[in-house]
NUNUTI-663203 format. One record per residue: residue in one letter; x, y, z of N, C-alpha, C, CB in turn. Coordinates in steps of 0.02 Angstrom, whole numbers, plus 50000, padded with zeros to 5 digits. Glycine has a CB too. Example, Ala and Ser with C-alpha at 12.3 -4.5 7.8 and 13.67 -1.06 7.14 Angstrom:
# NUNUTI-663203
A506604971650390506154977550390506604983550390505654977650452;S506424988850354506844994750357506455000250394507044997050286;
//
This chain:
# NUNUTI-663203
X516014890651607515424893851634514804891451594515484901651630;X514424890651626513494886051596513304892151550512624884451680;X513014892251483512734895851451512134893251467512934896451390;X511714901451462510944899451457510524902451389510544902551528;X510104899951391509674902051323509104902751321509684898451274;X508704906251332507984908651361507714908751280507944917551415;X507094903851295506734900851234505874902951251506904891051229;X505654906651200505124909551212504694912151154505284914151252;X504304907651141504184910851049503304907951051504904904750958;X503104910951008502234911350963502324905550908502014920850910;X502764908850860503054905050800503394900850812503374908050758;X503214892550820503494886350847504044885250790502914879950856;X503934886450717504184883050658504934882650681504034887150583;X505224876250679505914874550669506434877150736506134877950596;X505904877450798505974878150864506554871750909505174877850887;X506194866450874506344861350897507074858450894505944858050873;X507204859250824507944856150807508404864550815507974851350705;X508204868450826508624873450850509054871650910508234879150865;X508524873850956508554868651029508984862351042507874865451037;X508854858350980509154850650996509904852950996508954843550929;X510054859150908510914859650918511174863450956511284861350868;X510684869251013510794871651070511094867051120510254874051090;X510704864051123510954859451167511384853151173510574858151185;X511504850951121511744845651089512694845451060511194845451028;X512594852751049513174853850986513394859351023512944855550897;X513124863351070513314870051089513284871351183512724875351043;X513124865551199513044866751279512714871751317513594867551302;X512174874451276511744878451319511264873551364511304883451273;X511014878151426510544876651465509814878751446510734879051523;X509264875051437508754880451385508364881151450508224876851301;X508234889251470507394891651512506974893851454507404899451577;X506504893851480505804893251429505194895651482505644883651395;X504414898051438503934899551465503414893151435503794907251452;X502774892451483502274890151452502244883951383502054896051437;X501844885551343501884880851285502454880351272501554882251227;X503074885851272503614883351227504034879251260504004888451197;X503924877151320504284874251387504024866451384504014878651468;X503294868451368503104860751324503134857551274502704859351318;X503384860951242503334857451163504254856051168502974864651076;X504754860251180505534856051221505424848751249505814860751301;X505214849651295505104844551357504784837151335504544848351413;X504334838951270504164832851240504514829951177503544833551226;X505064836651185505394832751115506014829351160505734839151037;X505994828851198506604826351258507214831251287507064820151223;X507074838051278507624841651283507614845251371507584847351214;X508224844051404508084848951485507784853251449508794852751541;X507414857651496507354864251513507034867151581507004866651462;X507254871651578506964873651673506394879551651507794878751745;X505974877451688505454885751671505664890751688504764887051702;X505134898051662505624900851692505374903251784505824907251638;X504844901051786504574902851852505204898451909503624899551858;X505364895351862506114889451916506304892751945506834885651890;X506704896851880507374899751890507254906751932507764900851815;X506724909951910506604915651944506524913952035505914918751905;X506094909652060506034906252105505244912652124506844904752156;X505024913652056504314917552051503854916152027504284922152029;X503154914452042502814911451995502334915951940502434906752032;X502214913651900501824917451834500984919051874501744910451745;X500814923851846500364925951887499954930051854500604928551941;X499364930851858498794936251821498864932951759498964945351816;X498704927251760498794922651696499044923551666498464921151661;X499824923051664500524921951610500564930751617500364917351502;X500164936751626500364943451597500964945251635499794949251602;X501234943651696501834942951750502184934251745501424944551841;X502884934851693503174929051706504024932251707502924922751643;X504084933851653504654934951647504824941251638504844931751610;X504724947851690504634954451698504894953451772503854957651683;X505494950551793506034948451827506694951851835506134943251803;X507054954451890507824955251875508154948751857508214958151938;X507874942951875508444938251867508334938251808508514931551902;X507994938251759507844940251681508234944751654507204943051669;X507974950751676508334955751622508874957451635508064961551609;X509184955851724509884958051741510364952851709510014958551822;X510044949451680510414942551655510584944051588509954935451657;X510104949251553510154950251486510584957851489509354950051447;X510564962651534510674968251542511364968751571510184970851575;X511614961851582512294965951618512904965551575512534962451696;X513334971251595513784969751552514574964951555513854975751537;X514714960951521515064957251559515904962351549514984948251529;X516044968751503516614970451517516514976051596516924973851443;X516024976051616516084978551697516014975151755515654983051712;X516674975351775516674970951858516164972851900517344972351909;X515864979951882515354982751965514904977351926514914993951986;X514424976751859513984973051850514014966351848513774974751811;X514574963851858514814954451854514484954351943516114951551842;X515034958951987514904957752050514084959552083515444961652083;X513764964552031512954965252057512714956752058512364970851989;X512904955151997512594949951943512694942952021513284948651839;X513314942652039513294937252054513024938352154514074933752026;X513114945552168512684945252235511934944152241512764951352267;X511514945352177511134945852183510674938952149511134951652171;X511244934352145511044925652129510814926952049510234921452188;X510954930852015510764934051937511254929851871511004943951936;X511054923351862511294920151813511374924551738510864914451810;X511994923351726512164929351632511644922751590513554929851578;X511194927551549511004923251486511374926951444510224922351462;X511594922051383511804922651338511554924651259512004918751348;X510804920951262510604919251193509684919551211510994910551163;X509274922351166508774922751186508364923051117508754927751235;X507814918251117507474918651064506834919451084507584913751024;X506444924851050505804925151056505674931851021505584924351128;X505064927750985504374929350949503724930950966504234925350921;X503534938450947502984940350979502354936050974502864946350959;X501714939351014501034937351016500874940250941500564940551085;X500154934950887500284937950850499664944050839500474933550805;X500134947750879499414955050873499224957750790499804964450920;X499684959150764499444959250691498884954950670499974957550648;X499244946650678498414942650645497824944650671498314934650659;X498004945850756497394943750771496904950650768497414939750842;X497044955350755496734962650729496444962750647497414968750734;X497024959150611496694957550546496124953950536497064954750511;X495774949150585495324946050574494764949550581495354941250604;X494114948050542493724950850547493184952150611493594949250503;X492894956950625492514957750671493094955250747491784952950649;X493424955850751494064954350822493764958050892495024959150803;X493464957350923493354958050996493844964651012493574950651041;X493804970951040494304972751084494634969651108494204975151121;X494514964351171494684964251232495264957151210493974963551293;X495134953651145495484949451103496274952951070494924947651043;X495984959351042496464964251035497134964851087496074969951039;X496674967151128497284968851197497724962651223496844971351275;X497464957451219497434952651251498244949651221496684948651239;X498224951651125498644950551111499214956351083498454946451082;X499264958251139499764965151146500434962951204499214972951186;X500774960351168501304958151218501784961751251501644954051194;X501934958851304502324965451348503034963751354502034966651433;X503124955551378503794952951410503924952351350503904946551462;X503874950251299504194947951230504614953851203503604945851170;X504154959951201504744964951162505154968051211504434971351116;X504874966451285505454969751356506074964451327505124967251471;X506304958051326506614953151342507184952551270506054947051360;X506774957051218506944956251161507474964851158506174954651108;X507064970851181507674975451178507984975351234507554982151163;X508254970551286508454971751342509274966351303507814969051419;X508914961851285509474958351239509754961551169509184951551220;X509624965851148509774971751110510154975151118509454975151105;X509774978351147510364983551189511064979351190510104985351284;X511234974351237511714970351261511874966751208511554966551314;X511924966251144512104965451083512734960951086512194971951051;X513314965651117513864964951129514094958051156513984969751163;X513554955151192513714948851265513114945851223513564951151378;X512674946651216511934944251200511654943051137511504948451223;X511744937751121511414933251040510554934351048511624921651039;X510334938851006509484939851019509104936450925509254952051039;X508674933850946508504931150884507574932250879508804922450884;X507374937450831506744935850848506284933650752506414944150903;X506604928650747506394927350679506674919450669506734933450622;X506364914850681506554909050648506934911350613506124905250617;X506964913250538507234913750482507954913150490507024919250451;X508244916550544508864916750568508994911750629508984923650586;X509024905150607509014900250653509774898650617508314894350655;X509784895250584510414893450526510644897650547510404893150446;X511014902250534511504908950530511644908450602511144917150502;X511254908250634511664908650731512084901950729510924907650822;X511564896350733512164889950732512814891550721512064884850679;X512634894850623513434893350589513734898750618513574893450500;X513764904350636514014909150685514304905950729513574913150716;X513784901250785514194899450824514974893950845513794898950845;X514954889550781515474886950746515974892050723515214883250693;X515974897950698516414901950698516324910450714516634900550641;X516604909050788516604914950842516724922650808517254913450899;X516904920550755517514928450738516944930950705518414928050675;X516354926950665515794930950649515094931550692515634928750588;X515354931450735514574932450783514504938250820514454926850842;X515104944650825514984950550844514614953650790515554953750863;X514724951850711514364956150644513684954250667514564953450551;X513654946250664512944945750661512504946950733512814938750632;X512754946350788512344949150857511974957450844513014949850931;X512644962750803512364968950785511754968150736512894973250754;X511814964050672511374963950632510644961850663511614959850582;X510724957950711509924954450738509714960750778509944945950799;X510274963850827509714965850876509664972750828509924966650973;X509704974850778509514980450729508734978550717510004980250653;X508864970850686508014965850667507734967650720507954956050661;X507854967950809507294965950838507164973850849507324960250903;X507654980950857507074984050848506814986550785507084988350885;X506944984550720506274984950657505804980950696506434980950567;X505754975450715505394972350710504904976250793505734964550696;X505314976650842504784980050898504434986750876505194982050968;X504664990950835504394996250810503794995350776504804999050774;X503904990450711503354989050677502864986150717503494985250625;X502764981550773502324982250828502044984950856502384981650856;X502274988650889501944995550915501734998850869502355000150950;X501945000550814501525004150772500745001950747501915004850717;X501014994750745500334992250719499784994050788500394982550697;X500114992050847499574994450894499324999550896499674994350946;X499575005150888499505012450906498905011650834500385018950904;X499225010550766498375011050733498085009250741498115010450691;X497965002450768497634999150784497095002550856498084993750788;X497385006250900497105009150931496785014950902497415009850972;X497155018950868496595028950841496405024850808496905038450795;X496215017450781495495016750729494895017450774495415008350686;X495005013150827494665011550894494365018450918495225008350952;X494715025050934494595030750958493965031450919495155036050952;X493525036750959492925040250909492695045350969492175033950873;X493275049650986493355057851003493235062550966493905059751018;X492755066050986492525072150927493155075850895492015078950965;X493665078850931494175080250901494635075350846494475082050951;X494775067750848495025064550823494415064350744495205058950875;X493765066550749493165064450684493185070750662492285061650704;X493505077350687493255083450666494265084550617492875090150756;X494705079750629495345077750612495215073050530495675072750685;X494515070650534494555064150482494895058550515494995065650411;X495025058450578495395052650602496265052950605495165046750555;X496415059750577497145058650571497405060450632497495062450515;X497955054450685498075054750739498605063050746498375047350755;X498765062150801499105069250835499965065950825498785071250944;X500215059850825500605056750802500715051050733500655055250848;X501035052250683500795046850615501425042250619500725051250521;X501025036350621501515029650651501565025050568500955023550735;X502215024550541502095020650504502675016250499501875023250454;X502475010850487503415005050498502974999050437503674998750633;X503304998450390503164992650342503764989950315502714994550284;X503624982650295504194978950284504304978950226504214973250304;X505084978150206505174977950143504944972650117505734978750128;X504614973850035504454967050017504834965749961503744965850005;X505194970149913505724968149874506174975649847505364963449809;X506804973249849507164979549817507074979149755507884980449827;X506924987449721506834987549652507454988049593506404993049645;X507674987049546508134988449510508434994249516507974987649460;X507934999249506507945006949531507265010749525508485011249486;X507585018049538506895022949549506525023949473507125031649584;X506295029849467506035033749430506405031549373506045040449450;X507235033549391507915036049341508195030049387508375045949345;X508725026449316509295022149332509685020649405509735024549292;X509745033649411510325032249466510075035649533511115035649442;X509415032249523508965032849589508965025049618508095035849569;X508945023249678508905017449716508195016649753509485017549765;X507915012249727507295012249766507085002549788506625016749706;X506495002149843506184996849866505554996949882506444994849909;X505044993549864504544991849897504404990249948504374989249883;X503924994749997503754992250073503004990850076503944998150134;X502864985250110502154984750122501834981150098501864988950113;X501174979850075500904973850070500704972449988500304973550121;X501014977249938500734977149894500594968949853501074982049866;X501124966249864500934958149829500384954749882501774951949825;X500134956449914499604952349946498894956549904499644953050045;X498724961949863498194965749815498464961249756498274975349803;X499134960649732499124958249665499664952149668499314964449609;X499364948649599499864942149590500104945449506499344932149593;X500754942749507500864944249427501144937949404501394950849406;X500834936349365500674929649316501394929549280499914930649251;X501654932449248502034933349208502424939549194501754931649169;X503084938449144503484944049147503934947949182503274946649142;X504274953549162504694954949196504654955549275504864959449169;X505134957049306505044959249367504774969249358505884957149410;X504294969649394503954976749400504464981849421503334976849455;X504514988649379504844992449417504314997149469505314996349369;X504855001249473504665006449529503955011649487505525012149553;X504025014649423503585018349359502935012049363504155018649260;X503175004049345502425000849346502175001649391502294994749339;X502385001049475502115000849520501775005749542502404999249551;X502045012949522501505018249522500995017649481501725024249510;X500985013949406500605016049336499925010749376501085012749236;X500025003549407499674999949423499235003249479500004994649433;X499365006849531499055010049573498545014449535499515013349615;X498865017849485498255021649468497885018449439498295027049435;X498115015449396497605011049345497075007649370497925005849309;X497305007249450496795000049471496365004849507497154992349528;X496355011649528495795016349559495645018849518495855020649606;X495725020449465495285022749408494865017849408495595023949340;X494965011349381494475007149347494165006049404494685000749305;X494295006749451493685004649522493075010149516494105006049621;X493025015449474492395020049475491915014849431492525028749435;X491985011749401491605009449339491375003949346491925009149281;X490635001649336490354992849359490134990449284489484992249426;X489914994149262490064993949165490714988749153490395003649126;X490564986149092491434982349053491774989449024491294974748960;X492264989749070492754994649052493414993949015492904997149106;X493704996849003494344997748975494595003948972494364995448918;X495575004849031495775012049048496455009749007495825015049141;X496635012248976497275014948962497725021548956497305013048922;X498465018849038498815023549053499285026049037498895023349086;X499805031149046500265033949016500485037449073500095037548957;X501115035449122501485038649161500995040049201501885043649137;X500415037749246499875039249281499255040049265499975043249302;X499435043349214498825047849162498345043949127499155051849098;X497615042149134497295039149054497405045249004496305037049054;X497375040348951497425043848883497095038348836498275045848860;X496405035048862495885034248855495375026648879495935036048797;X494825030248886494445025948921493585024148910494575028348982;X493425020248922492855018448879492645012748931493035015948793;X491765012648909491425007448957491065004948882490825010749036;X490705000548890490094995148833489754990748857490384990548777;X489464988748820489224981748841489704977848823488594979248812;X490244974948815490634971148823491144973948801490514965848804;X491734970148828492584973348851492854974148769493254965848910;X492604970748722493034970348670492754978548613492914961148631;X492084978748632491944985348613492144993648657491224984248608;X491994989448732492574996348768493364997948734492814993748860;X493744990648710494414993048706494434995748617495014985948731;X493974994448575493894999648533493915006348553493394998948504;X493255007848576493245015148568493555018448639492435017648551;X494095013848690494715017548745495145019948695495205012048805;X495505013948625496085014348590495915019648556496305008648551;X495405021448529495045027148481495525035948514493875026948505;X495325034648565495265040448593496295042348566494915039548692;X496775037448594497345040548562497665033048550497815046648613;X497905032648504498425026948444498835026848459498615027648375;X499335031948479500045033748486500345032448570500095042248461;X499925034948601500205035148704500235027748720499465039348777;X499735022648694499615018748746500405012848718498635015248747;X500665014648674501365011548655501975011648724501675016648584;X501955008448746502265006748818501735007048868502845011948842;X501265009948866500905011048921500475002848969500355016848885;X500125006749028499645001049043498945001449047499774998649098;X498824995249023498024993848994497684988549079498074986948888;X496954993849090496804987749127496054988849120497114986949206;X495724981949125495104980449118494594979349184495154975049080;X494004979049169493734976649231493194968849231493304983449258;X493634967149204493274961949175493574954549157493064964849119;X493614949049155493964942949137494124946949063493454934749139;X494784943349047495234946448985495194940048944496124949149005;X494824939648880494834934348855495094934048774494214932248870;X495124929348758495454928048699495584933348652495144923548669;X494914935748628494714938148565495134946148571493764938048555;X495004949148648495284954948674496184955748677494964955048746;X496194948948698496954948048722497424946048627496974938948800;X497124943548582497244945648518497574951848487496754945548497;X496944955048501497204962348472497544965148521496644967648450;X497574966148574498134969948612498714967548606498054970448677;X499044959948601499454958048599500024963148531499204951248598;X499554963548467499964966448437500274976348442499654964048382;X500004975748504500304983948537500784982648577499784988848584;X501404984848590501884984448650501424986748704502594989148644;X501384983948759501224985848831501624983348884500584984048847;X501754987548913502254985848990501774981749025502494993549047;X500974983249051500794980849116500114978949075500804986549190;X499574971049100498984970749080498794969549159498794965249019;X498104973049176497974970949231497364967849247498074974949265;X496794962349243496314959249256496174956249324496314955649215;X495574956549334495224951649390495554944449368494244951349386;X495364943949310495474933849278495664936949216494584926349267;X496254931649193496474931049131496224922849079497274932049147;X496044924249031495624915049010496284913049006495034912648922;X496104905348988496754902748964496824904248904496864896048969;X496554904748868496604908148786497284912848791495804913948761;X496764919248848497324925048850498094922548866497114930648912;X498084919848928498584917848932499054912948895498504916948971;X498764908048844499204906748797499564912548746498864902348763;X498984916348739499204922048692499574926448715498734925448664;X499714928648784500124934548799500834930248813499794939548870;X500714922648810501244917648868501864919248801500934905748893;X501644922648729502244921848672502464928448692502054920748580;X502114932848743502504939148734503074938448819501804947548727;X503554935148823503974933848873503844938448948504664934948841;X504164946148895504184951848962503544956248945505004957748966;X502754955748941502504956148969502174956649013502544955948961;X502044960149066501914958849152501234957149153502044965849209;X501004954749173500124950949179500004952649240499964941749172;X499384955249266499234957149360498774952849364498914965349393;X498644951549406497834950149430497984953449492497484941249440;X497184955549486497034960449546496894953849591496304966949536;X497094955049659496814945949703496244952449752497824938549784;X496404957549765495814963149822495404965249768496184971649871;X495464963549714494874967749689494934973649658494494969249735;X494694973249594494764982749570494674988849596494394984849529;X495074994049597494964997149647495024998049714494664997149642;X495634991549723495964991349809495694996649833496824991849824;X495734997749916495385003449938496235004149979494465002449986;X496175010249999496895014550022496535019350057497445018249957;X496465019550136496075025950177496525032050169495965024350267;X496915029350156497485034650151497965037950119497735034050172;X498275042850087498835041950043499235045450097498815045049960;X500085042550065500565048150106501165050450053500985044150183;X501215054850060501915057850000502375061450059501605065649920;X503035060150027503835062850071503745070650053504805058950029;X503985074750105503945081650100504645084650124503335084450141;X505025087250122505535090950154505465093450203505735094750127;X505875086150270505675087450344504985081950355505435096850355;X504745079350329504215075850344503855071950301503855079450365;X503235068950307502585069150256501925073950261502295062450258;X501495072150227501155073650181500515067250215501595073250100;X499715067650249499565061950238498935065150224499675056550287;X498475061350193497785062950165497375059450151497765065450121;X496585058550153496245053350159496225053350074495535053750211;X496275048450048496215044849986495525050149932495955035250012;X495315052749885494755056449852494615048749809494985064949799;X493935047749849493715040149868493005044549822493655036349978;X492485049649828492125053249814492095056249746492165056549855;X491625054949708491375060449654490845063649683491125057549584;X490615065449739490285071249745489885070949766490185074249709;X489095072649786488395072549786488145074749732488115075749833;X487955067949692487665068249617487045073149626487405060049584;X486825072649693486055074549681485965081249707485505069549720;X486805085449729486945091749729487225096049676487275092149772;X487305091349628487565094849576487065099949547487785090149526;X487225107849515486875111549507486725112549431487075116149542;X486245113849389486375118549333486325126249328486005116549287;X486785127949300487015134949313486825138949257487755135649323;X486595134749197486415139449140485675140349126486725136949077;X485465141549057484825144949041484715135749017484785153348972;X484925132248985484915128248960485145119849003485235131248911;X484565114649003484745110349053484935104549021484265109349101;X485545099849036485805094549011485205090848975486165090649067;X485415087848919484875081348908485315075648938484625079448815;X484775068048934484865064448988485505061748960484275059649009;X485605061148885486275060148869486725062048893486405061348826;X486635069748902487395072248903487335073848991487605080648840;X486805071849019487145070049086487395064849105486835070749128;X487255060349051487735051549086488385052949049487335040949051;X488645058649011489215057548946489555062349022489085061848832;X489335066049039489585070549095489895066849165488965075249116;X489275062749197489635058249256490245053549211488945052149303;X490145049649163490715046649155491415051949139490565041649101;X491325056149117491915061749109492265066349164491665066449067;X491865066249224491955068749302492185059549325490975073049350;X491995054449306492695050349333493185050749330492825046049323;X493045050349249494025051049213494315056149253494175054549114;X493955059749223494425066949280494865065749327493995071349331;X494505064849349494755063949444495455060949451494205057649495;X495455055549384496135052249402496575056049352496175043349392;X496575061249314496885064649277497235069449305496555066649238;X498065070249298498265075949335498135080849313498795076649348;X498155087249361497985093549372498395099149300498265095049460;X498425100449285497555105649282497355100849212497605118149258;X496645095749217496515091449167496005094349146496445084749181;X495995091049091495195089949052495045086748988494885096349036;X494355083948984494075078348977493495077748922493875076649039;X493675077848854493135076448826492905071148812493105078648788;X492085069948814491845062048798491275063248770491745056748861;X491035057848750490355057148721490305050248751490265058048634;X489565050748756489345043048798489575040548838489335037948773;X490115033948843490445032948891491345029848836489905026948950;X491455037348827492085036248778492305043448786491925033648691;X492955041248806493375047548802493625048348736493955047648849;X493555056948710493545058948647494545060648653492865066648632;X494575066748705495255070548721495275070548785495355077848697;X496165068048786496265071848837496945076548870496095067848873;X496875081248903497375085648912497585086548986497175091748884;X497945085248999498135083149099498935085449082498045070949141;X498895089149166499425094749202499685098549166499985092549236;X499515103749136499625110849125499625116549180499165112549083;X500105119749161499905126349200499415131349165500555130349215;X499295131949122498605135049109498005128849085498715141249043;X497485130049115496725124449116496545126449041495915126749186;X496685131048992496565133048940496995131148880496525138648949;X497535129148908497955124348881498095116648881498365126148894;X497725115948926497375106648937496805107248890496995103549033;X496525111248874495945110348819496145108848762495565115648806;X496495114248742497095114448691497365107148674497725118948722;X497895104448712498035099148698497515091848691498475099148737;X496945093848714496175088148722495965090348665495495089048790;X496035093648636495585097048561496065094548497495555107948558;X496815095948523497095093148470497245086448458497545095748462;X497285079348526497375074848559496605071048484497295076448662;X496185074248503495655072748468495635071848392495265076948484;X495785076848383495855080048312496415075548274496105088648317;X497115071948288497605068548309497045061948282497935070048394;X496625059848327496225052248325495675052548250495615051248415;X495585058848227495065059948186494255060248219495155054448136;X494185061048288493685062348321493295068048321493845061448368;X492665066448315492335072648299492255074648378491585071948249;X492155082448400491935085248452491335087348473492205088748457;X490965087548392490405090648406489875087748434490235092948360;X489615092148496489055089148525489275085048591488715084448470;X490045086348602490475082048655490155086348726491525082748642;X490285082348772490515083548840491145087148852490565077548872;X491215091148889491805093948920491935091849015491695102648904;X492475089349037492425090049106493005091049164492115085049119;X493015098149183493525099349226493705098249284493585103249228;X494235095549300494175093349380494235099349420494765087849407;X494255104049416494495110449469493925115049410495675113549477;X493975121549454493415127149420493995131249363493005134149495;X493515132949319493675136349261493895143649293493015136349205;X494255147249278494635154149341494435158949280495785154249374;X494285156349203494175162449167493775158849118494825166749141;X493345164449051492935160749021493455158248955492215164849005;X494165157448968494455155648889494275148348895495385157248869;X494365146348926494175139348938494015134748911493875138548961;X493375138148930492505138448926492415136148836492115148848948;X492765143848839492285146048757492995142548716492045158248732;X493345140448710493715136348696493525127748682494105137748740;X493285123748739492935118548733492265119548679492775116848803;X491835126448685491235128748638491485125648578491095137148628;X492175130148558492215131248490492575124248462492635138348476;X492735121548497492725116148478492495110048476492965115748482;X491685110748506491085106048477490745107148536491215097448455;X490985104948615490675104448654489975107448669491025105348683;X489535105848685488855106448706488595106148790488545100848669;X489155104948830489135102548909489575103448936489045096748928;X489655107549001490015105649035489855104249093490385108449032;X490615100749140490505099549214491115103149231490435091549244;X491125106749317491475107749348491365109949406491745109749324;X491765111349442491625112849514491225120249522492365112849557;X491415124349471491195128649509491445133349588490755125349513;X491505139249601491625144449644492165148049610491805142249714;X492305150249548492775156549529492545162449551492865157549456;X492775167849562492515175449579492445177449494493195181349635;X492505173049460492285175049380491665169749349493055174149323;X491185166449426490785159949382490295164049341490305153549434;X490085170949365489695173249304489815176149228489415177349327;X490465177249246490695177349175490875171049121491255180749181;X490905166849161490865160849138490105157249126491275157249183;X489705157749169489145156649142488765159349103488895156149171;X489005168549080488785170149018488925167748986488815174148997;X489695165548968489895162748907489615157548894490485161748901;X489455153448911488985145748907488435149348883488785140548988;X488015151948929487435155748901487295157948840487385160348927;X488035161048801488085164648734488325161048690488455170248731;X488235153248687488605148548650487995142148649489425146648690;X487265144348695486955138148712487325133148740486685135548663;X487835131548789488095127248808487605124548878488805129548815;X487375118848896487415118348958487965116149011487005115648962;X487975117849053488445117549130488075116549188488835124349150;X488705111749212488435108749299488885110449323488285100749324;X488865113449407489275114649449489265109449488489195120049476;X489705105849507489665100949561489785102949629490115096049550;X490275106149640490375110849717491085106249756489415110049784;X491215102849726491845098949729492285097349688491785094349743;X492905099349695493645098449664494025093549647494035100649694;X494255089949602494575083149613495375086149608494315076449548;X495725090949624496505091849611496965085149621496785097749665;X497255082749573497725078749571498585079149576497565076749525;X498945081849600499685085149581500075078049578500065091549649;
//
């Protein structure tokens, strides 16, 4: 009986000599559409179009070609049922066997900038993913291939029969990951498009949350040893890593934060993290005086931790850090200096940011029991020029720039944090407590620990103070300022206390909670 093989692909790569051992080595008959019918035909190989075989022609320019029974009944029937052999052959419905094809590429062509709608749609394919789960489905009878990559593996399959039922299941599994992740991309691709008052009064978050990303590498493990985890998504297209180990699952979170923290800051910065957390941070006029007075702030945390800059990492910098253990360095540019100098420390991991400090993420999503969790990214420190003073006493201009840089840190500090600084140097810091009076506590002693004086410091909370221990806690231990959000049903008792200590305070009217 004539095998057929319906050839239909975007992605030409290594099309050709597929084809040749289709036909050559394996006795298929190849149908084909359009370009891919031409690029066969000139390499010398039969093929029949498919408007031939259908005895239909393509129409509404290519959007009607192969949206055919003699198509899909060809892919759809089953050959262990006689009623469907006998439909198959009354109705002149040739069995295909083998079918390759690769979508339109709607992804690229949405990624490009400024993309036309009507360019959009245009590349939204219809027959490709019909033709692709219709041969899916039919798994059983039907070799579906929609990935070059798996060109090799069918051949050698087809040289030995006994493994081509494993691998027919394994592909048509690929084609629907792969039709899913399609459609998904469309569907966002469309609610970006929407701008319905209900969908803007949402923040944009659809009535359905579509998400399909590809794996990009399995990790050693999770969190813990005897956790199993993988990376999905695009993260190596934000970063390249120069060197060192392979990243676990802990860097790959530590690097996320690290790299939105340092995106608040246009200053030469320097953040160093700890399990998410800074545990200290500093801006200057140049990087080698930021990573003084970041390291100042604590000696002891940043020992495994990750350090990242915002700035080319050069010699003189990459010196002295070298003699600290660090898991992760992360830079825009590393000199060659640096990189000779870190190149003696083997498993060191080196990043470069390739998007830029501060990747942007519209979105975050966390796993919930039964579901997720999705939320627009806290992209915002606030309306600077709403911020209030609440006391008898008004910031000097110092300790309102020692204040905005201390309402950055914050923000990336988990809950319940807080933040002492002076200038643009973090003094203490104390992140996720269950009492906010006990994040002081540990920022007072964190300090005290460095030999840092407090007095005359900044204080800055990401959430509102709920009582005045806080408060008068940060007082007594130097502070002169604070920031916070503000709205306790106790802010006046809290603003006495400032009041009765000369402290000044700003309410901002916004929360940064981190969990």
């Amino acid at each position: 009986m004539e095998k057929l093989a319906l050839l239909s692909v975007s992605d030409k790569r290594g099309l050709v000599d597929f084809a040749t051992a289709l036909v050559r080595q394996h006795g298929y008959r190849l149908l084909s559409t359009g370009g891919t019918a031409k690029l066969l035909a000139e390499a010398g190989l039969p093929v029949t179009e498919v408007s031939q075989h259908t005895g239909f022609p393509e129409i509404m320019e290519g959007r009607v070609k192969t949206l055919h029974p003699k198509i899909h009944g060809g892919l759809l029937c089953r050959r262990d049922k006689p009623d469907h052999l006998a439909q198959a052959e009354k109705n002149g419905i040739a069995l295909i066997d083998l079918v390759v094809v690769n979508l339109y590429p709607f992804e690229q062509t949405v990624a490009k900038p400024h993309v036309e709608f009507e360019e959009a749609i245009e590349n939204i394919d219809i027959g490709g993913p019909s033709m692709l789960r219709s041969a899916a489905k039919n798994h059983e009878s039907v070799t579906v291939v929609c990935d070059p990559a798996d060109y090799a593996a069918v051949l050698t399959a087809f040289g030995a029969p006994a493994d081509l039922p494993e691998l027919r299941r394994k592909l048509a599994l690929k084609v629907f990951q792969r039709t899913a992740t399609y459609d998904a991309a469309i569907a966002r691709y469309l609610e970006g498009q929407l701008i319905e008052p209900d969908l803007e009064a949402l923040s944009g978050l659809p009535a359905t949350y579509t998400l399909s990303l590809k794996k990009a590498q399995n990790l050693r493990y999770g969190e813990n040893p005897h956790q199993k985890a993988a990376l999905y998504g695009t993260f190596h297209e934000h970063f390249e890593q120069l060197q060192g180990k392979e990243l676990s699952y802990n860097n790959i979170l530590d690097i996320t934060s690290a790299t939105y923290l340092i995106g608040e800051f246009e200053r030469p910065t320097v953040a160093i993290l700890k399990h998410t957390n800074p545990c200290g941070v500093a801006s200057a006029d140049t990087l080698l005086e930021a990573w003084e007075k970041a390291y100042a702030t604590d000696r002891q945390a940043p020992f495994g931790g990750i350090i990242v800059v915002n700035q080319t990492m050069d010699g003189a910098l990459a010196k002295i850090i070298a003699e600290i253990f660090t898991e992760v360095i992360i830079a825009p540019r590393f000199s060659d200096e640096a990189m000779a100098i870190f190149g003696k420390k083997k498993n060191l991991r080196l990043m470069i940011a390739k998007e830029g400090l501060g990747a942007d993420a519209l979105q975050e999503v966390r796993s919930v029991v039964g579901g997720v969790l999705v939320q627009d990214r806290d992209r915002t420190l606030g309306n600077v020029r709403e911020f209030k003073v609440v006391t008898k006493r008004e910031p000097t201009k110092e300790e309102w720039a020692a204040m905005l840089f201390g309402w950055k840190v914050g923000k990336h500090v988990k809950s319940n944090s807080i933040v002492y600084c002076r200038g643009e140097q973090t003094l203490g810091v104390g992140a996720g407590q269950m009492a906010r009076v006990d994040s002081s506590r540990i920022a007072v002693w964190k300090a005290g620990e460095a030999k840092l004086d407090l007095k005359g410091s900044v204080v800055a909370s990401e959430a509102l103070f709920p009582f005045a221990d806080g408060l008068i806690a940060a007082a007594e231990a130097g502070a002169t300022c604070a920031i916070q959000p503000g709205g306790s049903v106790r802010d006046a008792e809290v603003i006495r206390a400032a009041d009765e200590r000369g402290l000044a305070m700003v309410f901002t009217g916004s929360r940064h909670f981190k969990h």
